[in-house]
N, CA, C and O of each residue as an XYZ file, in Angstrom:
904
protein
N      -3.939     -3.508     -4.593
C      -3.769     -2.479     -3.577
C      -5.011     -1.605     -3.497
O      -5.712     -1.381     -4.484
N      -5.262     -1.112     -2.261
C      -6.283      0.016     -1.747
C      -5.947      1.089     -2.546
O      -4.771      1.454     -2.556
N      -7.038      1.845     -3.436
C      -6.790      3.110     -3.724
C      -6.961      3.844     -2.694
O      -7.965      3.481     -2.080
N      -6.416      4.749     -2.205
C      -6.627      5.957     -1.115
C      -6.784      7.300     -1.697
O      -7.633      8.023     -1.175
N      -5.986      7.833     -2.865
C      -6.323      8.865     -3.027
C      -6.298      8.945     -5.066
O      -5.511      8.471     -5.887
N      -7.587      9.791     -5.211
C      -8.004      9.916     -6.782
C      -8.382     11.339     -6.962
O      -9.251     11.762     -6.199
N      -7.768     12.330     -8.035
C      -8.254     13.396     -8.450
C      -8.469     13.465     -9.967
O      -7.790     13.128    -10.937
N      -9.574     13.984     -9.815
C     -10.154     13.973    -11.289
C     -10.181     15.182    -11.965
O     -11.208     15.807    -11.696
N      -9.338     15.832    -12.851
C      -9.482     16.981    -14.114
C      -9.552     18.094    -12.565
O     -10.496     18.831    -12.282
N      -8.254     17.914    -11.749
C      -8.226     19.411    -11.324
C      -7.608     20.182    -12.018
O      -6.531     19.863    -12.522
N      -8.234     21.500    -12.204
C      -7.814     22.811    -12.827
C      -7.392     23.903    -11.575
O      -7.887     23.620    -10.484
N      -7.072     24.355    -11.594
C      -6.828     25.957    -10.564
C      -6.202     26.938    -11.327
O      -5.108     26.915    -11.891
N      -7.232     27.983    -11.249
C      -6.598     29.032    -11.959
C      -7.117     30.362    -10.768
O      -8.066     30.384     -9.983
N      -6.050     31.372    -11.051
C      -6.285     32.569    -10.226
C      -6.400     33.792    -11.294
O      -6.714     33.762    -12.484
N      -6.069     34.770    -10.535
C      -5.878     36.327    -11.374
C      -4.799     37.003    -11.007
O      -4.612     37.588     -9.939
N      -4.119     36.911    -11.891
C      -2.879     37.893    -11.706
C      -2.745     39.331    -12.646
O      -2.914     39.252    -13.863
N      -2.521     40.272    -12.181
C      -2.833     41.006    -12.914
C      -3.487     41.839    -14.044
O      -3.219     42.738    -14.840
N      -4.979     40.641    -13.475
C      -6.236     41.240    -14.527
C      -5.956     40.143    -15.410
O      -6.886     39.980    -16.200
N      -5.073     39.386    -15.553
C      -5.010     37.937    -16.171
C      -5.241     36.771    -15.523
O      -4.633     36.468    -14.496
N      -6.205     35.974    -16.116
C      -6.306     34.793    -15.771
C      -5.324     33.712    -15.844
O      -4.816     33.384    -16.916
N      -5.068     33.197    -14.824
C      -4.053     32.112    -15.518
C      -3.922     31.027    -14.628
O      -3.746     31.142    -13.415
N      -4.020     29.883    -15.306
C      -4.338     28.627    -15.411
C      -2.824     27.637    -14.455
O      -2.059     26.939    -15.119
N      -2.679     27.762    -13.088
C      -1.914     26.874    -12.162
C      -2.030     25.150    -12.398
O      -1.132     24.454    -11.923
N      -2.693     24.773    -12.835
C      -2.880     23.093    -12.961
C      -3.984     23.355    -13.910
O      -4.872     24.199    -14.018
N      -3.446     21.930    -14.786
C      -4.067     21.704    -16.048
C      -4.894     20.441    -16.060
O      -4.465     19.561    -16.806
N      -5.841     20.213    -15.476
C      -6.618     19.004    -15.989
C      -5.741     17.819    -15.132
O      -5.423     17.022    -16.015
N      -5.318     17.431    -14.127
C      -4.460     17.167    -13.209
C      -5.689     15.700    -12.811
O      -6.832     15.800    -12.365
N      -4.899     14.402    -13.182
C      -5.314     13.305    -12.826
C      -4.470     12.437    -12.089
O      -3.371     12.294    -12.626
N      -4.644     11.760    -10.946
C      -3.890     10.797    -10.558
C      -4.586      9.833     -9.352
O      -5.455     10.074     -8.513
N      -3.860      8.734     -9.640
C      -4.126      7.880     -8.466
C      -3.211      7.293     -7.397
O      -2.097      6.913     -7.756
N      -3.584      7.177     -6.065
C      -2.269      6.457     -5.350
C      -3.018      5.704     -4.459
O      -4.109      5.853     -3.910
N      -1.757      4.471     -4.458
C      -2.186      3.180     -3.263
C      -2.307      3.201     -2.393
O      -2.662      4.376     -2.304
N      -2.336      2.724     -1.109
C      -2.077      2.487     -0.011
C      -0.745      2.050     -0.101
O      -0.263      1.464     -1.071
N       0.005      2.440      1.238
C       1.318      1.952      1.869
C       2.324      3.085      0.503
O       3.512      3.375      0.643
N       1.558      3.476     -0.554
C       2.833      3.945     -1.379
C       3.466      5.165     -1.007
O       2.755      6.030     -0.495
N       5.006      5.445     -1.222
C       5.849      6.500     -1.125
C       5.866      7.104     -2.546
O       6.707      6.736     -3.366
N       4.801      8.163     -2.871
C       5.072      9.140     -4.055
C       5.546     10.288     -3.976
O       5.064     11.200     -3.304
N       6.630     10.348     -4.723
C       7.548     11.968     -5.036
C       6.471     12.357     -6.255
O       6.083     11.833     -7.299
N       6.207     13.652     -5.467
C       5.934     14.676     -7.357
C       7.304     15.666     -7.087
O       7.707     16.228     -6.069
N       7.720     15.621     -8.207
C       8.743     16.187     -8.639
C       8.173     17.163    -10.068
O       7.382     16.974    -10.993
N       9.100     18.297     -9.612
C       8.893     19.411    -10.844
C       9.486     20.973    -10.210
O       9.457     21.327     -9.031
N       9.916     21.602    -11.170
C      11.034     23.182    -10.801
C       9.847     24.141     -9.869
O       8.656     23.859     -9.742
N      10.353     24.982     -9.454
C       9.955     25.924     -8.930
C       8.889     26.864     -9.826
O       9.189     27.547    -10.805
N       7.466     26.696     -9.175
C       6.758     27.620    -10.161
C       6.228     25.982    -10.742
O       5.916     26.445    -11.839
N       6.050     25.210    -10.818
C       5.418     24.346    -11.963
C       4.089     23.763    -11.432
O       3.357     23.002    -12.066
N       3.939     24.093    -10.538
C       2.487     24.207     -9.461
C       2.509     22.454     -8.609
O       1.432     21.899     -8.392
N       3.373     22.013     -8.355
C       3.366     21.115     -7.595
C       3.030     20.940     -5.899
O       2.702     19.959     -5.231
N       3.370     22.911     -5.420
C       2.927     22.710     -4.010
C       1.884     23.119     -4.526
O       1.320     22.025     -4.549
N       0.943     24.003     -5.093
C      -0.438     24.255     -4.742
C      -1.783     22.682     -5.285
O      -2.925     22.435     -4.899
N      -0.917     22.025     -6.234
C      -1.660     20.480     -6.713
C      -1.564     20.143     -5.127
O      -2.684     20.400     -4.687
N      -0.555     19.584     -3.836
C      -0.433     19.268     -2.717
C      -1.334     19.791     -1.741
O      -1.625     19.151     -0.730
N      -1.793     20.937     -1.996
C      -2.582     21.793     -1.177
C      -3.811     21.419     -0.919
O      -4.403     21.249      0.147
N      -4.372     21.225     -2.849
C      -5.484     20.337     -3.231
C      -5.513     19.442     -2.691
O      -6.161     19.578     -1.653
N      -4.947     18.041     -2.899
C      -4.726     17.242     -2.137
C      -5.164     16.806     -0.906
O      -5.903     15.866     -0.615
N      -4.377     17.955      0.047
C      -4.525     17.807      1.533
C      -6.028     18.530      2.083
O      -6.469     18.289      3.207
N      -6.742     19.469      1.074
C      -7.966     19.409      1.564
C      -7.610     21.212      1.846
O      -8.426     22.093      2.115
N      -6.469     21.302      1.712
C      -6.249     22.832      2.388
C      -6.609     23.836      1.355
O      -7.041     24.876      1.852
N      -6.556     23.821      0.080
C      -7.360     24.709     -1.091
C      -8.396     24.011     -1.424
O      -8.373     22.890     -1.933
N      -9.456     24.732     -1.111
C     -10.544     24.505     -2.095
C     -11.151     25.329     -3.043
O     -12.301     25.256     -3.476
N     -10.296     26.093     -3.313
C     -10.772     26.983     -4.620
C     -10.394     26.252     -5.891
O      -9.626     26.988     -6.510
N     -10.627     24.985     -6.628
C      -9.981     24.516     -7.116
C     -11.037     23.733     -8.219
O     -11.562     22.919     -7.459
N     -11.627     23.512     -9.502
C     -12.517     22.960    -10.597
C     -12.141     21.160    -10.004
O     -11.228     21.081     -9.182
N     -12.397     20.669    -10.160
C     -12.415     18.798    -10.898
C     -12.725     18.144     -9.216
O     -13.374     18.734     -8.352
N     -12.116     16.897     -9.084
C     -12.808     16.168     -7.751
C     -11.493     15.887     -6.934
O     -10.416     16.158     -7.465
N     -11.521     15.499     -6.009
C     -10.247     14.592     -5.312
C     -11.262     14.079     -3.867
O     -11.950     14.631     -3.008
N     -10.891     12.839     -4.206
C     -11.437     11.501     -3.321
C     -10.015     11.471     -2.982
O      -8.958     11.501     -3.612
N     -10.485     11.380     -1.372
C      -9.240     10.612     -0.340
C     -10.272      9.896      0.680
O     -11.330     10.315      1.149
N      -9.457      8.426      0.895
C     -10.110      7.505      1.498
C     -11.501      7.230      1.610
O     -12.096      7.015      2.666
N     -12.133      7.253      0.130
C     -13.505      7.026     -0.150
C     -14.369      8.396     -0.143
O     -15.545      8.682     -0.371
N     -13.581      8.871      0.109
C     -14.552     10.850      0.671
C     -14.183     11.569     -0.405
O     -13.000     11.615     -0.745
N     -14.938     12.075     -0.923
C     -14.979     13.116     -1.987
C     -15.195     14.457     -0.872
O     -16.175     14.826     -0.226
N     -13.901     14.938     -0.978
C     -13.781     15.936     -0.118
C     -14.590     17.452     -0.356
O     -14.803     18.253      0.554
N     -14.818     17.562     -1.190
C     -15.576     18.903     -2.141
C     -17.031     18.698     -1.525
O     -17.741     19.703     -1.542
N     -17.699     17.262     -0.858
C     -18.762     16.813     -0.368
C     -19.028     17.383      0.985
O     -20.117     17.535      1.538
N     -17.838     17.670      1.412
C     -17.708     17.757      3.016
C     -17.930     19.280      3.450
O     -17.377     20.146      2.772
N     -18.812     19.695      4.685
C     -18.286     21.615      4.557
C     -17.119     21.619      5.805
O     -16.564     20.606      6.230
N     -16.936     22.715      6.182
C     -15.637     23.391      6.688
C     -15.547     22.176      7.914
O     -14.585     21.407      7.910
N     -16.704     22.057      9.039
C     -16.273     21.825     10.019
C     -15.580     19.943      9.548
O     -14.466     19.622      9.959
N     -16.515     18.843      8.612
C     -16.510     17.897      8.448
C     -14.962     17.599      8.022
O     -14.248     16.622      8.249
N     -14.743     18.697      7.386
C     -13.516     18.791      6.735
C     -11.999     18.929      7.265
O     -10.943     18.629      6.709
N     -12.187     19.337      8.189
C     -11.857     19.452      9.227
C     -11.334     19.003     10.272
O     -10.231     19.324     10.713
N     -12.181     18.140     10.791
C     -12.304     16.641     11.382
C     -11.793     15.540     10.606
O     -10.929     14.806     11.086
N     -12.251     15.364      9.448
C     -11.319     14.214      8.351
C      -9.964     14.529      8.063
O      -9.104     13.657      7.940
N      -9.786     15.505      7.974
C      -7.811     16.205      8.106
C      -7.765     15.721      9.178
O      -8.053     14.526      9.112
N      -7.451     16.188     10.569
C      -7.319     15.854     11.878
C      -6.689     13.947     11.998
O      -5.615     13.415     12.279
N      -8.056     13.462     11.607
C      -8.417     12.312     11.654
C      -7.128     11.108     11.008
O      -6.610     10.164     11.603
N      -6.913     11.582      9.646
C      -6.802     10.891      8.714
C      -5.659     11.774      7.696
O      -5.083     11.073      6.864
N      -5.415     12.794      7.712
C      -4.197     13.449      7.080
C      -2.974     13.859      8.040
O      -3.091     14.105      9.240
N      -1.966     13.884      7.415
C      -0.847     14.457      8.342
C      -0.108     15.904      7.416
O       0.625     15.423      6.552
N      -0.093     17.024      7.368
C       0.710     17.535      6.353
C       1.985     18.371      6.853
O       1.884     19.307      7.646
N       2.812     18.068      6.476
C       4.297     19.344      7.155
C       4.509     20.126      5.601
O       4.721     19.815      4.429
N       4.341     21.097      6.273
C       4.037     22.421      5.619
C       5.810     23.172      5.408
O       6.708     23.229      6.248
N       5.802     23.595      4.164
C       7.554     24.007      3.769
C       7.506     25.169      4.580
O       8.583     25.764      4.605
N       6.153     25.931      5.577
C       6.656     26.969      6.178
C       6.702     26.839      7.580
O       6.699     27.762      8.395
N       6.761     25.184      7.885
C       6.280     24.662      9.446
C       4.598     25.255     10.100
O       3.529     24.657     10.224
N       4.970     26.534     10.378
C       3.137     26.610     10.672
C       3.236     26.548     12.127
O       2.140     26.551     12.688
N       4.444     26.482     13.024
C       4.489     26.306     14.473
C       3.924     27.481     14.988
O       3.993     28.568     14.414
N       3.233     27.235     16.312
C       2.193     28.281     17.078
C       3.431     28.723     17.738
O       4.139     27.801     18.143
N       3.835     29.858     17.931
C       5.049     30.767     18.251
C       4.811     30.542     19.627
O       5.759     30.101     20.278
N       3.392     30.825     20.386
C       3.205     31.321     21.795
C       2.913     30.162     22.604
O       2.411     30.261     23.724
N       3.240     28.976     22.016
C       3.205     27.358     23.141
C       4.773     27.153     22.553
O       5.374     27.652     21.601
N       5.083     26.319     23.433
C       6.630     25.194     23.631
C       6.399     24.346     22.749
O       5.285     24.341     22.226
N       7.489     23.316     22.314
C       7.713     22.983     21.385
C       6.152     21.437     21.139
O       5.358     21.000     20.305
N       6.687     21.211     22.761
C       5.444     19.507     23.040
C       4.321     19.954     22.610
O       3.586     19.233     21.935
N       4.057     20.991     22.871
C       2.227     21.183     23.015
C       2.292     21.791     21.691
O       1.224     22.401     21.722
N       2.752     22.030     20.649
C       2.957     22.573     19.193
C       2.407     20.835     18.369
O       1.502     20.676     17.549
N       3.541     19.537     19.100
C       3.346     18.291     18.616
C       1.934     18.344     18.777
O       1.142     18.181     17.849
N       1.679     18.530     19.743
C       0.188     17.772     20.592
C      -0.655     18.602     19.949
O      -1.738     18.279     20.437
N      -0.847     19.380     19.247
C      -2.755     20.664     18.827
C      -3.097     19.380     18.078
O      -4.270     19.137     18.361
N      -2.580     18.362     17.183
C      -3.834     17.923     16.654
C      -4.375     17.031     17.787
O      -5.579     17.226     17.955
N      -3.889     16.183     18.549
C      -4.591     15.189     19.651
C      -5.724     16.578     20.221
O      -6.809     16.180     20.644
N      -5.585     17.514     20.230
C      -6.901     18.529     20.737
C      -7.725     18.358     20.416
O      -8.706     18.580     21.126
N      -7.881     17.744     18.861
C      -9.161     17.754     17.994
C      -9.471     16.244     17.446
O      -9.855     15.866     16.340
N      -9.177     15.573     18.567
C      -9.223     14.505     18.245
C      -9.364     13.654     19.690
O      -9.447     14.138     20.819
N      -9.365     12.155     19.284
C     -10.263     11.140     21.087
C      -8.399     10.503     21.072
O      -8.215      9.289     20.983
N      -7.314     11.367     21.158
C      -6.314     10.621     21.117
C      -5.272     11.416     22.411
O      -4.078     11.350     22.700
N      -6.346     12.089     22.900
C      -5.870     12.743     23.983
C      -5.008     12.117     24.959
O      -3.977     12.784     25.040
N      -4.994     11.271     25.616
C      -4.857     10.089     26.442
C      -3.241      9.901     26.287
O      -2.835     10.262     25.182
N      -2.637      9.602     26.825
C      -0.897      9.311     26.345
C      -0.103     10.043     25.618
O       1.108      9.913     25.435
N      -1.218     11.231     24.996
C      -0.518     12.122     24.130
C       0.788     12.477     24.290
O       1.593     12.119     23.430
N       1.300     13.384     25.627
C       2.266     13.476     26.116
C       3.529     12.855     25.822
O       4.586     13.320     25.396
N       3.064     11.346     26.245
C       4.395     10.531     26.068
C       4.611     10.031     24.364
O       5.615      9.533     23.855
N       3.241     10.375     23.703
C       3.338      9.863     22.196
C       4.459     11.269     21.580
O       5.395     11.055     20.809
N       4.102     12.643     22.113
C       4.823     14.091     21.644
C       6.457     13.917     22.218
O       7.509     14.401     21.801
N       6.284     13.394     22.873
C       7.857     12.966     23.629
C       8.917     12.273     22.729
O      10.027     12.645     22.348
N       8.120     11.012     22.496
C       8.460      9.794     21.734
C       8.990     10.199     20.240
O       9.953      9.757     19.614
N       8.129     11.087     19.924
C       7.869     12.098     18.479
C       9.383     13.077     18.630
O      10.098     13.242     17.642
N       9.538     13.341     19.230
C      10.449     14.663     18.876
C      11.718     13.641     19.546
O      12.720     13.663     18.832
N      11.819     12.940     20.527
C      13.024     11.826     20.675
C      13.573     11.581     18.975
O      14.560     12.078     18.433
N      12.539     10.634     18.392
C      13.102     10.426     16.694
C      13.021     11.246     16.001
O      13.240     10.998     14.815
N      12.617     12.818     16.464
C      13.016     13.557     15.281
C      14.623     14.549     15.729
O      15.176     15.550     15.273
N      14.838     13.757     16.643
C      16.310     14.034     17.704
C      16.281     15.681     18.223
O      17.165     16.536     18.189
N      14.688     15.735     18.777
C      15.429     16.943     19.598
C      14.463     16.710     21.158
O      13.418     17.132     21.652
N      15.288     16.013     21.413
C      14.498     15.112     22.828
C      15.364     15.988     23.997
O      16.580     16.152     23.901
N      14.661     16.454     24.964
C      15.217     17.212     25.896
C      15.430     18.612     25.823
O      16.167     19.258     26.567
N      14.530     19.180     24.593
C      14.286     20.822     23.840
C      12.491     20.669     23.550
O      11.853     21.076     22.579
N      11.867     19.736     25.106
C      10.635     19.851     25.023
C       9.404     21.271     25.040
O       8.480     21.614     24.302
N      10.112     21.880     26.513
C       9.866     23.471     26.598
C      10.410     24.496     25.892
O      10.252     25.688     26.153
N      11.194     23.942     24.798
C      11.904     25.048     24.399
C      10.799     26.226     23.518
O       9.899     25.419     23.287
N      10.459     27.117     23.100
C       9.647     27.932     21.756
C       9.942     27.796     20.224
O      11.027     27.351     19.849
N       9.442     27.994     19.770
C       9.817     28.177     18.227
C      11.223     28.779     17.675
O      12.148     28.360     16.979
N      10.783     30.390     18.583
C      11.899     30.799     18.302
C      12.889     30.843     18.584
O      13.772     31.422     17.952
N      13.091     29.921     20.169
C      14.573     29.440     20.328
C      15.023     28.529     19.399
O      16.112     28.071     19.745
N      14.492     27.948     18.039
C      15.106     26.958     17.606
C      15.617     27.407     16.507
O      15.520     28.603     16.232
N      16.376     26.350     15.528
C      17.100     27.317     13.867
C      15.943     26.697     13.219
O      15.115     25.939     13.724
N      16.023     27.163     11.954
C      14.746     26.286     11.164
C      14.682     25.359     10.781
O      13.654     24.947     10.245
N      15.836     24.615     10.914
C      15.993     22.548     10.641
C      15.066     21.887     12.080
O      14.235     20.981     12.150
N      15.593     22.714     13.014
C      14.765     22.339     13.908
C      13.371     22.651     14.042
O      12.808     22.096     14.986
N      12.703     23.387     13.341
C      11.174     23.674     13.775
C      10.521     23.068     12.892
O       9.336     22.755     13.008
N      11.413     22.786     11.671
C      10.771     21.465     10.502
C      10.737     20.327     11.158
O       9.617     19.818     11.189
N      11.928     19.506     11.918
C      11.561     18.755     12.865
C      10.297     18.271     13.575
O       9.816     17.139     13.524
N       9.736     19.604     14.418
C       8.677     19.668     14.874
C       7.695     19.577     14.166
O       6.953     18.601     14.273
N       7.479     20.481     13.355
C       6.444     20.036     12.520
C       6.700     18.444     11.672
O       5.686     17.745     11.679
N       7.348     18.119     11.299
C       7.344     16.632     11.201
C       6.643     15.922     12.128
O       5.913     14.987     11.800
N       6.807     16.304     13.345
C       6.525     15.319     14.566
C       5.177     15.799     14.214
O       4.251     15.225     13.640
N       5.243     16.513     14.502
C       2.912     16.940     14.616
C       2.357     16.235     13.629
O       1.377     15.491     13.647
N       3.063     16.533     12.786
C       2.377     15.693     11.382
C       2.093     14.414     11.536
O       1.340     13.723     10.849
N       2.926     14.022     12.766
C       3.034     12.212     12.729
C       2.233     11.935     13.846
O       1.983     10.731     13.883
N       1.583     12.741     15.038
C       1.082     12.858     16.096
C      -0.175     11.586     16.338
O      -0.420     10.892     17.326
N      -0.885     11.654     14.816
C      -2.193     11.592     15.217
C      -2.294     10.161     14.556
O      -3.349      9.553     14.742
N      -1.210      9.503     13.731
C      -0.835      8.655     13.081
C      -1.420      8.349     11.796
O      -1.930      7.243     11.615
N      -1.389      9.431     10.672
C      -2.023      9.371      9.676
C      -2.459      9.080      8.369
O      -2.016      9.552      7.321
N      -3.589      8.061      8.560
C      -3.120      7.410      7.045
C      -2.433      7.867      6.150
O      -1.430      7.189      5.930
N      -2.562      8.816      5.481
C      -1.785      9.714      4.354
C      -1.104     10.919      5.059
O      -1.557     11.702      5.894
N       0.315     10.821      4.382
C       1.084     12.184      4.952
C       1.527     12.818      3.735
O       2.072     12.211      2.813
N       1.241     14.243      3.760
C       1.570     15.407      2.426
C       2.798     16.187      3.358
O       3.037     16.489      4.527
N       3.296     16.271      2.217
C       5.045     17.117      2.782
C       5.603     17.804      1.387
O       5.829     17.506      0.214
N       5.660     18.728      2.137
C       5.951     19.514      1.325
C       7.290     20.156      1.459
O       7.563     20.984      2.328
N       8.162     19.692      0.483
C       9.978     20.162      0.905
C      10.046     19.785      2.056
O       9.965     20.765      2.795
N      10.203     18.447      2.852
C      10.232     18.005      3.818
C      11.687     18.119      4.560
O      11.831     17.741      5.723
N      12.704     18.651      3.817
C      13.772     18.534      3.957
C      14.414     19.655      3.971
O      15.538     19.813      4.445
N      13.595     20.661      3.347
C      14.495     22.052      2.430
C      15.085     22.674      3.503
O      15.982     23.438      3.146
N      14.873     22.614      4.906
C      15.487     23.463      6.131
C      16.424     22.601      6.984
O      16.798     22.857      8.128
N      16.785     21.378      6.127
C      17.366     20.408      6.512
C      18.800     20.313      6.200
O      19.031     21.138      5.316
N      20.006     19.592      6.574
C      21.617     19.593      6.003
C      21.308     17.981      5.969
O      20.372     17.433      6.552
N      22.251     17.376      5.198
C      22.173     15.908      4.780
C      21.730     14.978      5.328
O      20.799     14.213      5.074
N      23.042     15.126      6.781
C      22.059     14.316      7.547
C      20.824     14.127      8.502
O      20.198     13.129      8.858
N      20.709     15.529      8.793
C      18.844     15.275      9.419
C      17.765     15.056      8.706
O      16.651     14.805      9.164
N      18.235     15.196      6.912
C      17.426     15.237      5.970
C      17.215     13.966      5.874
O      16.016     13.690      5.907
N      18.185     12.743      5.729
C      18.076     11.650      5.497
C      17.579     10.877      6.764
O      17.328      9.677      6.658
N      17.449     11.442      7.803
C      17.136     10.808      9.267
C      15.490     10.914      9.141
O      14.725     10.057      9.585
N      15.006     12.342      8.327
C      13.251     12.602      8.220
C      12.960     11.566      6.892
O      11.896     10.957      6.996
N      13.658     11.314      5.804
C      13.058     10.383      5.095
C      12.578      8.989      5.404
O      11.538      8.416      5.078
N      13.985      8.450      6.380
C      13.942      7.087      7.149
C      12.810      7.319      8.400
O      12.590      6.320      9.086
N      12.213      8.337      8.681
C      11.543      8.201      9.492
C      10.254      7.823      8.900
O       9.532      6.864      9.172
N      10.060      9.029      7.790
C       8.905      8.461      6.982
C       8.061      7.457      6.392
O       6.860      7.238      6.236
N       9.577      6.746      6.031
C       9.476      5.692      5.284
C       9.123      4.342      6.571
O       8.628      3.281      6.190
N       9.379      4.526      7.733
C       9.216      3.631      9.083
C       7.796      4.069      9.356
O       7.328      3.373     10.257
N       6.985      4.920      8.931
C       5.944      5.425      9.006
C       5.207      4.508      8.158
O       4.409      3.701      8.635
N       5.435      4.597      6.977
C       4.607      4.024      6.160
C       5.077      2.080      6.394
O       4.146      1.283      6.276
N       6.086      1.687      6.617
C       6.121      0.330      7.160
C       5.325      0.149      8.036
O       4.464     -0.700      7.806
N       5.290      1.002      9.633
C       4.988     -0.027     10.758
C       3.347      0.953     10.567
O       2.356      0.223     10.525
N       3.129      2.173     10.482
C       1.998      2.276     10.240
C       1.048      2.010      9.547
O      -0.051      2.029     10.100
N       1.128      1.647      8.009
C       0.712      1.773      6.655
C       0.448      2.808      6.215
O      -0.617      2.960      5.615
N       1.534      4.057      6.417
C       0.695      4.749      6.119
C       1.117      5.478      4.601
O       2.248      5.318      4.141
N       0.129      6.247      3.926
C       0.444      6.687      2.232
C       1.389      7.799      2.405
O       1.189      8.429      3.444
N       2.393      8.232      1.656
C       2.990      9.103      1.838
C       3.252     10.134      0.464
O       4.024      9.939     -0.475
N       2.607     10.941      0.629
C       3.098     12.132     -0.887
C       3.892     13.206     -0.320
O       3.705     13.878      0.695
N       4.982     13.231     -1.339
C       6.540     14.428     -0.731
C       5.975     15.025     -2.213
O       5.360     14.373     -3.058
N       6.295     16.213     -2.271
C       6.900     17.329     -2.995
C       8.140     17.460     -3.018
O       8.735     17.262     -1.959
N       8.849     17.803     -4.126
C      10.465     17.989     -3.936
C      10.897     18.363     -5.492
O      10.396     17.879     -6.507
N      11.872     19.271     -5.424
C      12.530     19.541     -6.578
C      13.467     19.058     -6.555
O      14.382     19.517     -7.239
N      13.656     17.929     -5.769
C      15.054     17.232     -5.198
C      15.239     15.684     -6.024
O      14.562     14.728     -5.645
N      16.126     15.560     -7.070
C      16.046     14.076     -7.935
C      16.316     12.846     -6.564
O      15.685     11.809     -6.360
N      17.665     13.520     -5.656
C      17.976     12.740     -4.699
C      17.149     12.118     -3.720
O      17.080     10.938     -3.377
N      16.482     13.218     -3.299
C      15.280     12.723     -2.550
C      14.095     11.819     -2.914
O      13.513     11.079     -2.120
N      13.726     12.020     -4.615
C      12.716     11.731     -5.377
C      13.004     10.300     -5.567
O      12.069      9.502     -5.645
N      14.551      9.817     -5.668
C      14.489      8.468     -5.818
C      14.682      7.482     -5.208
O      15.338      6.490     -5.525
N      13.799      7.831     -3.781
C      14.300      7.216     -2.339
C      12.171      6.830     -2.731
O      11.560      5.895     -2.212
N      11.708      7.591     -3.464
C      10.124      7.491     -3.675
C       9.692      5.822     -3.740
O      10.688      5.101     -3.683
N       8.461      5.127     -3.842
C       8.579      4.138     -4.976
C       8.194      4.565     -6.026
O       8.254      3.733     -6.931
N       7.697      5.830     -6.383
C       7.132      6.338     -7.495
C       7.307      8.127     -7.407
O       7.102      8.974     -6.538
N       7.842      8.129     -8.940
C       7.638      9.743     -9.110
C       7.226     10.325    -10.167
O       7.745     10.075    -11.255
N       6.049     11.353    -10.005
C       5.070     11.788    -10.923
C       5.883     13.111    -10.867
O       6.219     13.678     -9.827
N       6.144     13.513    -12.104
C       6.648     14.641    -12.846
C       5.515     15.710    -13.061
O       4.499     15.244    -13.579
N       5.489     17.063    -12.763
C       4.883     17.942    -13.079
C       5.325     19.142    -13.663
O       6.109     19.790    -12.970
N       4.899     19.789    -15.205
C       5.816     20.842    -15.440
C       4.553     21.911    -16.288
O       3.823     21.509    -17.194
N       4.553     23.034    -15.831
C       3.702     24.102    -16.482
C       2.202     23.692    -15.741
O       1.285     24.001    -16.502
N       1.831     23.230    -14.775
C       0.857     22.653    -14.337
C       0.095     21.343    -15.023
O      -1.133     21.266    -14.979
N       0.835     20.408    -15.603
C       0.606     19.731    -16.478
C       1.614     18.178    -15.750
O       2.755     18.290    -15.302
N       0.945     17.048    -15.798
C       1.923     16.041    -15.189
C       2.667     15.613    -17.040
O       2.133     15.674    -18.148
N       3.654     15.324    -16.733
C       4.091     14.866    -17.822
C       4.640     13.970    -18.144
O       5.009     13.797    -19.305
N       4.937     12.765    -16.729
C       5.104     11.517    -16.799
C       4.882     10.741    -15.539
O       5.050     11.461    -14.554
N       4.600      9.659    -15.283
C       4.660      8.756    -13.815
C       5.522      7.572    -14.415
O       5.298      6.623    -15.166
N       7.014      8.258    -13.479
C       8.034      7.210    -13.564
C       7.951      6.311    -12.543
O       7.722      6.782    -11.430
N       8.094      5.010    -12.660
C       7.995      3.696    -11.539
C       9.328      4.220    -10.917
O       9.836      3.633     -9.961
């Protein structure tokens, strides 16, 4: 298999109260192509900010992470930028929806920054049809509940069709079954697209829908269960 993504001895540490303290410990891993990885670990054990790393979105962060041959730490803001766009998808546990556009054109900002302009429309359509809120195209953000604006952001995430997708609590604003409708979508993602998929989740249920789940606890991985 294709390696796609490698991080080497990330550390992150901040300041809290005039104390230093150490969020990820020396943090190594590798993942395939086409693979579905859960990191799993409690609240506080630094699994969304390792994801953050990851996706290119912290870079305040010691050690390396290569995604798709790019040593991202290589790249400056704008390059960086453009290779997210390009080549990452991430749904964010706080959605991140632009309040002051409708729901389509929320799908559609990444085709902005990108040559995928063209059909967009009917691709943002198509997108929020399978994330079942087809016919709540004009609707706003804030006409929706928050299962629904995770939705959306799902869809954006999927817009641009991206090799690797980071998700973070992909589900947490979710009830059973729309939760299990965004995994099967995912997972149809990574079939008909190829594409890599890393979830976050404190969720065992969710975690063992993974093909793989890397355990993280105290900022420290502490096992990769098959």
């Amino acid at each position: 298999m294709n390696l796609v993504l490698r991080s080497d001895k990330i550390c992150k540490r901040v300041i809290v109260e005039n104390t230093n303290t150490e969020i990820l410990k020396s943090v190594d891993l590798e993942i395939f192509q086409d693979e579905f990885v859960a990191i799993m670990g409690a609240s506080g054990s630094g699994k969304s900010t390792l994801l953050g790393i990851l996706a290119g979105v912290d870079s305040e962060y010691e050690g390396n992470v290569n995604v798709l041959g790019k040593d991202i730490k290589d790249l400056d803001d704008d390059q960086l930028t453009q290779f997210r766009n390009k080549n990452i998808g991430i749904i964010f546990q706080a959605f991140n929806l632009l309040p002051d556009i409708n729901i389509i054109e929320n799908v559609k900002v990444p085709l902005y920054f990108s040559n995928n302009k063209l059909s967009g429309n009917e691709k943002a359509k198509e997108l929020l049809r399978m994330v079942g809120l087809e016919g709540k195209e004009k609707l706003f953000p804030r006409q929706l509940s928050g299962g629904e604006q995770q939705r959306v952001a799902i869809a954006r995430a999927l817009v641009n069709s991206p090799s690797v997708v980071f998700a973070d609590e992909p589900t947490g604003a979710l009830d059973k079954v729309n939760g299990e409708m965004i995994i099967k979508l995912l997972k149809e993602g990574r079939e008909k697209k190829n594409m890599t998929i890393v979830m976050v989740t404190h969720d065992y249920s969710l975690a063992t829908q993974a093909d793989r789940t890397i355990c993280i606890e105290d900022g420290k991985i502490i096992n990769k269960k098959e």
